[in-house]
C-alpha positions as CSV (number, residue, x, y, z in Angstrom):
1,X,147.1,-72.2,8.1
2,X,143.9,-71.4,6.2
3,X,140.7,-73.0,7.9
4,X,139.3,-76.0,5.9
5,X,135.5,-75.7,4.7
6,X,133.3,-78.4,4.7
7,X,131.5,-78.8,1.5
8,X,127.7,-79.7,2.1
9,X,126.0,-80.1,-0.9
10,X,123.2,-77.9,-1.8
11,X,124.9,-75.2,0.7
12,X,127.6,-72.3,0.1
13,X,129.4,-70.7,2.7
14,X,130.3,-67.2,2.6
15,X,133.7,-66.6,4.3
16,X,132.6,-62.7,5.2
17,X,129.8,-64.1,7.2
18,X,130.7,-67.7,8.4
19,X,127.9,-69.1,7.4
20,X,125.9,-71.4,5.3
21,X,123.2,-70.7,3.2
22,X,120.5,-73.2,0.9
23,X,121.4,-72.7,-2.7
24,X,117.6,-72.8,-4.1
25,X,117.7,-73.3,-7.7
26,X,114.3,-71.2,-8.1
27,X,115.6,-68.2,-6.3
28,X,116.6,-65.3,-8.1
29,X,119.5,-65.1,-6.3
30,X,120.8,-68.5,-6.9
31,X,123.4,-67.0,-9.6
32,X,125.7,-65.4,-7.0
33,X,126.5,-68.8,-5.6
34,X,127.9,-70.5,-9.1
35,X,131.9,-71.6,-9.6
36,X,131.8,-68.1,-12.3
37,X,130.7,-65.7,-10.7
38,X,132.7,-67.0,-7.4
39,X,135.9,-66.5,-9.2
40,X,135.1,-63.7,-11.0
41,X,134.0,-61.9,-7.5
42,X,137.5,-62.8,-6.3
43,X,139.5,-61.7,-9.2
44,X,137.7,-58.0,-8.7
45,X,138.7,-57.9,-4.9
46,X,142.4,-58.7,-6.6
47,X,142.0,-56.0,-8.9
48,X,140.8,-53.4,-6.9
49,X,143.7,-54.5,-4.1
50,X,146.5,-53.8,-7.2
51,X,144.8,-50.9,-7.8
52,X,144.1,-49.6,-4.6
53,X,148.7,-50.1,-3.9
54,X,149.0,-48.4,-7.3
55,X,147.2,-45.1,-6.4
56,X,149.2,-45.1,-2.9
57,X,152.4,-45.2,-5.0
58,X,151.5,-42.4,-6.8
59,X,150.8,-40.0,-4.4
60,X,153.9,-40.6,-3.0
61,X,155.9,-37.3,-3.0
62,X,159.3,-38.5,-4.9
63,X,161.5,-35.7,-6.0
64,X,161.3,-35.8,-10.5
65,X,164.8,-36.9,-10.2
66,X,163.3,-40.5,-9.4
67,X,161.4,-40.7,-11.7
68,X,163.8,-39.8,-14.3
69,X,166.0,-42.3,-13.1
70,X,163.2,-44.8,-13.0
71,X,162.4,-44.0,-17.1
72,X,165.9,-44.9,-17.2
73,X,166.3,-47.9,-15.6
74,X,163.2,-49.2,-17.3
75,X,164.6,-48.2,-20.7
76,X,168.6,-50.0,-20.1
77,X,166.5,-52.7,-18.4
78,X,164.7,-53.9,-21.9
79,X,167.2,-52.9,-24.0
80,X,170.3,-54.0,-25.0
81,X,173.3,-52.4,-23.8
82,X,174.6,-50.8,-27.6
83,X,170.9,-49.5,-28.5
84,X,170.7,-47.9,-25.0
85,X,173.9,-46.3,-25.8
86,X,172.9,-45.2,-29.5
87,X,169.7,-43.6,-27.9
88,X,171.9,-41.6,-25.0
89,X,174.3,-40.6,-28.1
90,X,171.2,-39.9,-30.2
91,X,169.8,-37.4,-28.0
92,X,173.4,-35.5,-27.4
93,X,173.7,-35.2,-30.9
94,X,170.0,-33.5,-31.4
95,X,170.6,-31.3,-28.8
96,X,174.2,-29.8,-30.2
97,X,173.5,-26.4,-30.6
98,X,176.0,-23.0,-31.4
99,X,177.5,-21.7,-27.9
100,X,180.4,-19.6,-28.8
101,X,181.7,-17.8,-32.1
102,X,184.5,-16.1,-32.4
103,X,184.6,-13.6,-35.3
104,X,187.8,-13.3,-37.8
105,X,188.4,-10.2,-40.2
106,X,186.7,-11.3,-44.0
107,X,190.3,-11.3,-45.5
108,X,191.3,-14.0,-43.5
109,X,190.0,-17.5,-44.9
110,X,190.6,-20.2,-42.2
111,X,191.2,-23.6,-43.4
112,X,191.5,-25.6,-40.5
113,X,191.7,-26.5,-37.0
114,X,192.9,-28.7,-34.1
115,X,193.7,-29.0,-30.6
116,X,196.4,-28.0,-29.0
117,X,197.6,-29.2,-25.9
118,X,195.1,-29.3,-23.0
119,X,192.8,-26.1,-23.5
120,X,193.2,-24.4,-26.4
121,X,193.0,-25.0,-30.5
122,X,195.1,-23.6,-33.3
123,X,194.2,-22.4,-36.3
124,X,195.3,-22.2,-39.5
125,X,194.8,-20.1,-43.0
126,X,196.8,-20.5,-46.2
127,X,200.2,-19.8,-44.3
128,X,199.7,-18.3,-40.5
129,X,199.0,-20.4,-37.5
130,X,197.4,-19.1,-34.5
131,X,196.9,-20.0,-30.7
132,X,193.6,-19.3,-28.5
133,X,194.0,-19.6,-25.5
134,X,190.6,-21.3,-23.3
135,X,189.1,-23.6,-26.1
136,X,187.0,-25.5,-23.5
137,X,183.2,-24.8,-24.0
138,X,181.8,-27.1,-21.3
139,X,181.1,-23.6,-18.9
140,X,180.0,-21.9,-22.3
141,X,183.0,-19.6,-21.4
142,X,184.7,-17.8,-24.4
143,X,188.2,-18.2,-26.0
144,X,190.5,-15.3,-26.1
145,X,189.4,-13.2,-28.7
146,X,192.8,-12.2,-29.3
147,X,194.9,-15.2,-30.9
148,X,198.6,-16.0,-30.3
149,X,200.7,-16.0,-33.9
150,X,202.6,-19.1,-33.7
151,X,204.0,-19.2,-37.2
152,X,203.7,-17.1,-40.3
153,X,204.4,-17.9,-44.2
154,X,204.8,-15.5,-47.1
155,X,205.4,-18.0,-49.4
156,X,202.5,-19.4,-50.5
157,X,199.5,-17.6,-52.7
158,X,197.9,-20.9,-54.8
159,X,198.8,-23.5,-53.1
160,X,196.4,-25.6,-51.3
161,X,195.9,-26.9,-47.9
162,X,195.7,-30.5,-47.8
163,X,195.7,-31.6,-44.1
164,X,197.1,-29.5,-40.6
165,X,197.7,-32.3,-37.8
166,X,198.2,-32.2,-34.4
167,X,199.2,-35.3,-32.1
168,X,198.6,-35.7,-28.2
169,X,202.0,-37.2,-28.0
170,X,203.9,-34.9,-29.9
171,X,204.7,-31.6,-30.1
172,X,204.6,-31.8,-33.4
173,X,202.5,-29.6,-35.9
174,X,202.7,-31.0,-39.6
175,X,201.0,-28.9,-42.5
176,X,200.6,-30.2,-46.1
177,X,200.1,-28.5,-49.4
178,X,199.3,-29.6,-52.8
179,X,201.4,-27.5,-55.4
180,X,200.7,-25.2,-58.3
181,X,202.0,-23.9,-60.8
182,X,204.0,-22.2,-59.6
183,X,204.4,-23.1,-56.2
184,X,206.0,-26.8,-54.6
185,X,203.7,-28.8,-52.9
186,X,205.5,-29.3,-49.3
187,X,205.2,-31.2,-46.1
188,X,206.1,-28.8,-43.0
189,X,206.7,-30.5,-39.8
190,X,207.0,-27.8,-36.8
191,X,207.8,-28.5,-33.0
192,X,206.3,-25.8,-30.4
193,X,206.8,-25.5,-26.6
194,X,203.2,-26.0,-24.7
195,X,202.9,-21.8,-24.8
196,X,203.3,-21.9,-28.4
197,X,206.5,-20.7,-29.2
198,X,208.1,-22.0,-32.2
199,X,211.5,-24.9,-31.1
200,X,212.3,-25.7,-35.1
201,X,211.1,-26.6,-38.3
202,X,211.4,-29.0,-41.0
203,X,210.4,-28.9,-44.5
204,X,209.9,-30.9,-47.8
205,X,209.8,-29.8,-51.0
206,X,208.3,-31.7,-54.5
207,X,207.8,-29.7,-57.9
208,X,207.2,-32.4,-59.1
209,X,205.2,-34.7,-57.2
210,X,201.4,-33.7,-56.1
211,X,200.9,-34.0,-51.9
212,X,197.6,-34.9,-51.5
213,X,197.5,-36.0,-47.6
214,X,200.6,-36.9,-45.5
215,X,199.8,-39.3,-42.5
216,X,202.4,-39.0,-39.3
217,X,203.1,-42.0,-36.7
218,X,204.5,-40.8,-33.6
219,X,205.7,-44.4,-32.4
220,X,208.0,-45.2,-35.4
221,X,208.8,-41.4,-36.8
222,X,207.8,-42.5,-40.0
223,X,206.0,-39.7,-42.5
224,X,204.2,-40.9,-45.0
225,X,202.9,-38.9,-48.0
226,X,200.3,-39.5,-50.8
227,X,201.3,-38.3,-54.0
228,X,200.6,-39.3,-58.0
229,X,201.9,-42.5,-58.4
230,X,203.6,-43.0,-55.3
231,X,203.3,-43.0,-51.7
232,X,206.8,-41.2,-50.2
233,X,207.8,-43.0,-46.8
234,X,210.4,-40.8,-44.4
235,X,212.0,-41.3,-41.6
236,X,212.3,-38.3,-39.4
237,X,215.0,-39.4,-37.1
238,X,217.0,-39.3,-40.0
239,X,218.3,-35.7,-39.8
240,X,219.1,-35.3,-43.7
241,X,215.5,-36.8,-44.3
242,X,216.0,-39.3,-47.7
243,X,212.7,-40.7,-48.7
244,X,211.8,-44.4,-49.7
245,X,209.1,-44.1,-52.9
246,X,206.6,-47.0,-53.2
247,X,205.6,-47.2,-57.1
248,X,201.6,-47.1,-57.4
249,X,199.3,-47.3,-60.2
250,X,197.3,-44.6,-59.4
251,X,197.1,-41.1,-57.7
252,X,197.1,-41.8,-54.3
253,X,194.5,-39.5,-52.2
254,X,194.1,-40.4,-48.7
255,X,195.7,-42.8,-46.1
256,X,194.9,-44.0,-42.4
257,X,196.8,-46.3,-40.4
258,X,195.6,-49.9,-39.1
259,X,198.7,-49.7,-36.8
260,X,202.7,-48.7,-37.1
261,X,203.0,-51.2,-40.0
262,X,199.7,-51.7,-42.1
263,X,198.3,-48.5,-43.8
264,X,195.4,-48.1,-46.1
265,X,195.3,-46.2,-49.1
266,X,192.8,-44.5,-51.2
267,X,192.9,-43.4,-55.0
268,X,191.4,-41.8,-57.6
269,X,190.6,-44.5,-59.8
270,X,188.5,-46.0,-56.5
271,X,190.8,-48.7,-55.7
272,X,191.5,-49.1,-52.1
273,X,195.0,-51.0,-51.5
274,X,196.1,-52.4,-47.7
275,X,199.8,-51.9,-47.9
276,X,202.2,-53.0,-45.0
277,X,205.8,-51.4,-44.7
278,X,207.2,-55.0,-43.7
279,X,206.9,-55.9,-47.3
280,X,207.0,-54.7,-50.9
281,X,203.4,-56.3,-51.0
282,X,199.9,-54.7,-50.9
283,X,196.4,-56.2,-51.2
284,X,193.8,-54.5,-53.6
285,X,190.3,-54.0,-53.0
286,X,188.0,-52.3,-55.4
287,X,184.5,-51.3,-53.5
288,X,182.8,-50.1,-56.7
289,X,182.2,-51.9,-59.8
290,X,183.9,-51.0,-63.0
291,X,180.8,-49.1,-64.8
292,X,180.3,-46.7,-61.7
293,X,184.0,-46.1,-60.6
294,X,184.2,-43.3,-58.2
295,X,187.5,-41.6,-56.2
296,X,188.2,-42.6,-52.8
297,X,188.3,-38.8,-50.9
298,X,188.3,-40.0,-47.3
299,X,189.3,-43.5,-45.7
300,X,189.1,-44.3,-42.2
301,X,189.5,-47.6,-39.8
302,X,186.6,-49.0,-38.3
303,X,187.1,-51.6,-36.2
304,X,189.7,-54.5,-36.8
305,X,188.6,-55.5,-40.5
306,X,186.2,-52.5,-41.2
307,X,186.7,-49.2,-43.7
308,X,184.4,-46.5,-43.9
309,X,185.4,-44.6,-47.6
310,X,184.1,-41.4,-49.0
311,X,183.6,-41.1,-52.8
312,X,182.8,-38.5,-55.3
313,X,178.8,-38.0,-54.9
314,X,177.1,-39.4,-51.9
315,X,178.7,-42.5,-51.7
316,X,179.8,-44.2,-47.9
317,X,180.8,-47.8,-47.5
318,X,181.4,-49.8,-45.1
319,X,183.9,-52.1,-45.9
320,X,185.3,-55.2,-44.6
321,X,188.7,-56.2,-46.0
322,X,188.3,-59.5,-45.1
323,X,186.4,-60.5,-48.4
324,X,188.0,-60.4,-51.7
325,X,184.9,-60.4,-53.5
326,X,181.9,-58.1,-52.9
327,X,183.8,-56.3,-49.9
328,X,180.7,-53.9,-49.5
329,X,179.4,-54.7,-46.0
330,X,177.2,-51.5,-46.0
331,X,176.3,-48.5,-48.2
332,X,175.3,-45.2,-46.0
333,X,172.3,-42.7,-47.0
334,X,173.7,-39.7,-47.4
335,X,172.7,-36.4,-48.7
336,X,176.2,-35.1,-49.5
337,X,176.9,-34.5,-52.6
338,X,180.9,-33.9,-53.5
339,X,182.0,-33.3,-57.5
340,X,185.4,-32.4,-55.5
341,X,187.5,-34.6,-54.2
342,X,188.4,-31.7,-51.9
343,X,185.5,-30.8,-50.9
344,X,185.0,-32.9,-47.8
345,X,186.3,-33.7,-44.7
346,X,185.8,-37.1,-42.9
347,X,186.8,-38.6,-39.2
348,X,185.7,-40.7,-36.5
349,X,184.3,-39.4,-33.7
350,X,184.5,-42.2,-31.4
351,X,184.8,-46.0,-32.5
352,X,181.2,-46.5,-33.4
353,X,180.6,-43.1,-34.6
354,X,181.9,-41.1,-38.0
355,X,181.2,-37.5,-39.7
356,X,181.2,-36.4,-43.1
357,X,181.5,-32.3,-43.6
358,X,180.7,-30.6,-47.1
359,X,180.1,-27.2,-47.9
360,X,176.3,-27.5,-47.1
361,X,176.1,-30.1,-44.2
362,X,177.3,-32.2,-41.5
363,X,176.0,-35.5,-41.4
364,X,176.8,-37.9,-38.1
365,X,176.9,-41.7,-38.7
366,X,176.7,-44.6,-36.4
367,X,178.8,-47.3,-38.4
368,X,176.3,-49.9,-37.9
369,X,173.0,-47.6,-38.9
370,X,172.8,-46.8,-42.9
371,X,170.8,-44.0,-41.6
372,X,172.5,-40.4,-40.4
373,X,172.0,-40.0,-36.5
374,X,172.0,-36.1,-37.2
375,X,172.5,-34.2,-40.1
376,X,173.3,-30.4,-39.1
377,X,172.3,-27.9,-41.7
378,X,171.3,-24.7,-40.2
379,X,174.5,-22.9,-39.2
380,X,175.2,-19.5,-37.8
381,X,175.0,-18.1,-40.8
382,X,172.5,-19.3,-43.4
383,X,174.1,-20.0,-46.5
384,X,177.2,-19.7,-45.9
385,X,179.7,-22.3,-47.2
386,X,181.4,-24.4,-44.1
387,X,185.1,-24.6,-45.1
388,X,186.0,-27.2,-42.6
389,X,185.1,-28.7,-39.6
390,X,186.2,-30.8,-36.2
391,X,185.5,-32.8,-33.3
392,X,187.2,-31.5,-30.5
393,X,187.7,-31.7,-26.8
394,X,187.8,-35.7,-26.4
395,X,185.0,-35.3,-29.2
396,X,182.5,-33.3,-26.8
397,X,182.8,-30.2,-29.3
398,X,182.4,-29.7,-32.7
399,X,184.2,-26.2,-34.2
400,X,183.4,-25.6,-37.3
401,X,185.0,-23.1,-39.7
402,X,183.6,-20.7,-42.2
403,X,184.2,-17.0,-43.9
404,X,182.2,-15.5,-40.8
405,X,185.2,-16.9,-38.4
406,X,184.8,-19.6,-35.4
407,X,182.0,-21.5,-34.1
408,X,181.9,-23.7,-31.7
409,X,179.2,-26.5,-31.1
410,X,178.1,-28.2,-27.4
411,X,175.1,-30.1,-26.5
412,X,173.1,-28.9,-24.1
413,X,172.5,-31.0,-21.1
């Protein structure tokens, strides 16, 4: 219990002391003993105290793991949980940087890739598909250098390769080519043993119809396939594989799935259409206005009501299907710019996250940010046109394709 002071008027007592002393108004000293200068004496002992524990923190030896830890904490501590996260996956994605490469002879043009079972990735050209073995980067260790051929085609010289699917799942290896000329386009859906060796094969044939994209779901068996005027629905448990033909105004481009039942479709004409097997019914939902109509390249599922779609130029929206009117939620910054609408690639990365590949670039988007959270233009190989390109590894690794060969992409932690 502190002890209590008698006041005496005309006195102060000075608690270092213990004693009184006459407060003279004529001294010269008389100043020390005001109410101001009494607290502002005590506030300095305070600060030099707070100063005096600060400096015996400091020279505390803590390891630098500490304080890294401590920057951390500090940082989640005033910041919510989702912008702590987009600065952790902001600084993974600056730090991506080329750790393998695997070169390929110059008459071989790769068109795609995609895992394949645990640890390894396939590849594919125009018509040969090939296994290497030890695709994990993490230990910066290289894939086999020679590949596995799992499948070969002679059959096809100007055709195009539309999509090249693989499913966790499934077995199941499903090419797509849009037709020439002179060639069918064709759906070919292949089953391999974990090694790679080839069980069977499927395949369907249009010279007719253009395949644009073919979308596969593993829980109902159903194939679906994009073509002009149509979308082509198969069963594949039905062994003589009949189709069912949905009648569209428009040449359907590009597809992704909400769930087994409702798909959504984009066309050329830059109508976007949520169609559900269960019924003959589809809603249409046009993102751009009539004056500036572009073609939906690339549509992908973001979230429960959310699509992200790709158009001709540099155009990315965000849109939520909810609203008939003025669906737009968000328009993207990006510097692509597409006259093909073949000439890009687009996926999600995680839920939140999404990549658009050109020629030129890669550009990584967090859906709620209009602006890029990296955009990777210097490859291994200045100037040199990036043919395709995909997240791999439970999207820890980015491989990207090109005339060179393979290249693989980590971040360095």
């Amino acid at each position: 219990m502190p002890q209590q002071v008698l006041q005496i008027p005309g006195f102060f007592f000075d608690p270092v002391k213990k004693r009184y002393f006459k407060v003279d108004t004529t001294s010269t000293l008389s100043h020390q003993y005001t109410d101001t200068n009494i607290k502002a004496q005590e506030e300095e002992q305070a600060r030099k105290k707070k100063r005096l524990t600060q400096e015996q923190r400091t020279t505390m030896s803590f390891p630098k793991i500490y304080y890294d830890h401590l920057d951390v904490s500090n940082r989640l501590n005033f910041r919510k949980r989702t912008q702590a996260e987009k600065t952790i996956r902001r600084h993974l994605f600056d730090t991506i940087k080329v750790t393998n490469s695997i070169q390929t002879p110059s008459s071989v043009q790769l068109k795609s890739v995609n895992s394949f079972g645990t640890n390894n990735f396939i590849v594919s050209d125009l018509v040969n598909i090939h296994l290497y073995a030890g695709g994990h980067n993490d230990s910066n260790t290289c894939p086999e250098s020679n590949p596995k051929l799992m499948l070969s085609r002679y059959d096809k010289n100007t055709s195009l390769l539309r999509s090249f699917d693989t499913f966790e799942s499934s077995p199941l290896v499903i090419r797509t080519w849009l037709g020439s000329f002179d060639e069918p386009s064709e759906v070919e859906i292949s089953s391999f043993t974990t090694d790679g060796e080839l069980v069977g094969s499927k395949e369907i044939f249009s010279p007719r119809d253009s395949f644009n994209k073919s979308l596969y779901n593993t829980s109902t068996e159903n194939l679906i396939i994009c073509c002009n005027k149509s979308l082509k629905l198969y069963n594949m448990r039905d062994s003589t594989i009949n189709s069912e033909s949905v009648q569209f105004k428009g040449d359907a481009l590009t597809i992704d799935n909400k769930d087994q039942f409702v798909h959504y479709v984009g066309f050329r004409n830059g109508d976007v259409r949520i169609w559900d097997l269960r019924s003959s019914q589809s809603k249409l939902i046009s993102p751009f206005e009539s004056s500036q109509v572009r073609s939906v390249i690339n549509l992908k599922k973001a979230g429960e009501y959310g699509v992200i779609c790709s158009s001709i130029g540099s155009n990315i929206k965000l849109l939520d299907l909810r609203m008939d009117k003025s669906p737009v939620r968000r328009s993207y910054r990006s510097n692509k710019n597409v006259y093909n609408v073949f000439g890009e690639n687009m996926e999600m990365i995680t839920d939140s996250e999404f990549f658009v590949q050109s020629k030129n670039l890669i550009e990584v988007f967090n859906v709620s940010d209009e602006e890029p959270m990296k955009v990777i233009t210097e490859f291994e190989r200045e100037g040199e046109p990036i043919s395709f390109a995909k997240w791999m590894e439970n999207y820890k690794s980015l491989y990207t394709l090109s005339n060179s060969g393979i290249q693989c992409y980590n971040s360095l932690k």
